[in-house]
Each structure stands twice: as structure tokens, then as C-alpha cells.
MIZAVO-362989 format. One line per 2 residues: their letters; for each residue y negated, z, x of C-alpha. Coordinates in nm, 3 decimals. Each point is the difference from the previous one (the first is absolute). Layout:
# residues N
a) Y,Z,X ~ ...;
***
This chain:
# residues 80
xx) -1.899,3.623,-4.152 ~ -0.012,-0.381,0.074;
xx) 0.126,-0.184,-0.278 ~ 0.080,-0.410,0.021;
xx) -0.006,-0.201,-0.336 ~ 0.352,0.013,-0.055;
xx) -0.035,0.404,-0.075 ~ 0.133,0.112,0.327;
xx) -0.125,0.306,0.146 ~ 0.038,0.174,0.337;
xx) -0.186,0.261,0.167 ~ -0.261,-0.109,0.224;
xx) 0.091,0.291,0.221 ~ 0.303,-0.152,0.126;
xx) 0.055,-0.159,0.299 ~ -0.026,-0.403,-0.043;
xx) -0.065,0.028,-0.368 ~ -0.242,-0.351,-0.010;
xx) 0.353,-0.176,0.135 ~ 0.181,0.207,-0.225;
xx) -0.180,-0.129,-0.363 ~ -0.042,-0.337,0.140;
xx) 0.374,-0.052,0.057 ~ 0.078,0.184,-0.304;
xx) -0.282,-0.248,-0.199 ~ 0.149,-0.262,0.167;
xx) 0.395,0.086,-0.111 ~ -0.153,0.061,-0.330;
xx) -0.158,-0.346,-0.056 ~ 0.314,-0.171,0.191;
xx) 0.273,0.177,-0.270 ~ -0.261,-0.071,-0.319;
xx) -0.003,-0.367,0.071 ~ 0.389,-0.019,0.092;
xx) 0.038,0.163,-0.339 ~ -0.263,-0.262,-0.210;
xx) 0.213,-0.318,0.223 ~ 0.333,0.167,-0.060;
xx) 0.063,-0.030,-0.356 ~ 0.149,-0.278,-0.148;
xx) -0.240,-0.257,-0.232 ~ 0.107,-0.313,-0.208;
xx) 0.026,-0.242,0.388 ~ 0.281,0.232,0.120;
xx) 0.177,-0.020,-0.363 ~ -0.036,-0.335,-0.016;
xx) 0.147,-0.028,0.365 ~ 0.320,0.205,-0.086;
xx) 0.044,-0.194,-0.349 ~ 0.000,-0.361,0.195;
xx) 0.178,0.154,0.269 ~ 0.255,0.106,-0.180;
xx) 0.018,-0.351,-0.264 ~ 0.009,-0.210,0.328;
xx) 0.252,0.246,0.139 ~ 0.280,0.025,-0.330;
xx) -0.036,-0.432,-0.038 ~ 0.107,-0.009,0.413;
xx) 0.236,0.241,-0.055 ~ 0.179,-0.219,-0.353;
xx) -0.041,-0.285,0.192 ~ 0.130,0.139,0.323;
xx) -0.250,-0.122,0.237 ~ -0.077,0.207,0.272;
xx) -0.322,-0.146,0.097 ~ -0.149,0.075,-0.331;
xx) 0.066,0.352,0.055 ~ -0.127,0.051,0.311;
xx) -0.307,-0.167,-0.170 ~ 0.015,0.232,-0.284;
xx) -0.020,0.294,0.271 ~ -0.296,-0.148,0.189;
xx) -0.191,-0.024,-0.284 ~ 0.061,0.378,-0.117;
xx) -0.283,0.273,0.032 ~ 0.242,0.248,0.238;
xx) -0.230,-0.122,0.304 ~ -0.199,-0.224,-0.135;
xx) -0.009,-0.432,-0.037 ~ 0.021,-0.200,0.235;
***
């Protein structure tokens, strides 16, 4: 048995099994660190909280450029 880090395992008997762990390592490490950046923290609160002040004072005020502001400052991409 060939075992990577990440406590995958595949027989060493099967064909292409070095390609095999390595993509699986790989897959592994790509969907831990996707997981670590894809919670939210305090910056992407913050962003939906000013987002959505700057958003409700354009919408009182009925100014469409401030909401179209209000949307390119929210965290559903990202700032510009």
C-alpha cells in the first residue's frame, strides 16, 4: 500500500497507481484549501453590512446610481 499525507491509500498493484495518489493528493489539498478560503470571516460581513446600508439610503433616496454602487461593493463576486 502507498499512502500520500492526506491518508489516501491505493494498491500499488494497480495499473497507474503513482498517477492515481498524486491526483487524488492533489484533489485533496485543492478541496481542503477551497474549504479554509470558503467560509465567511468578519471582511465579507462587513462587506454585506455596508453593502446593504449604502444600498437601503439609495433605495429612500431613490438614486439609482447609489445602488448600483451598493451592488459593486457587495461580497457576491467580490470588490471592485
Amino acid at each position: 500500500m502507498f499512502s500520500c499525507p492526506l491518508n489516501i491509500s491505493i494498491q500499488e498493484g494497480s495499473p497507474n497507481w503513482a498517477i492515481k495518489v498524486a491526483s487524488l493528493c492533489k484533489i485533496r489539498a485543492i478541496n481542503s484549501e477551497l474549504v479554509d478560503l470558503g467560509s465567511p470571516d468578519i471582511d465579507f460581513f462587513m462587506l454585506i453590512l455596508f453593502s446593504s446600508a449604502l444600498a437601503t439610503l439609495g433605495l429612500i433616496d431613490n438614486r439609482p446610481a447609489v445602488i448600483i454602487g451598493a451592488q459593486l461593493i457587495g461580497p457576491l463576486i467580490s470588490p471592485i
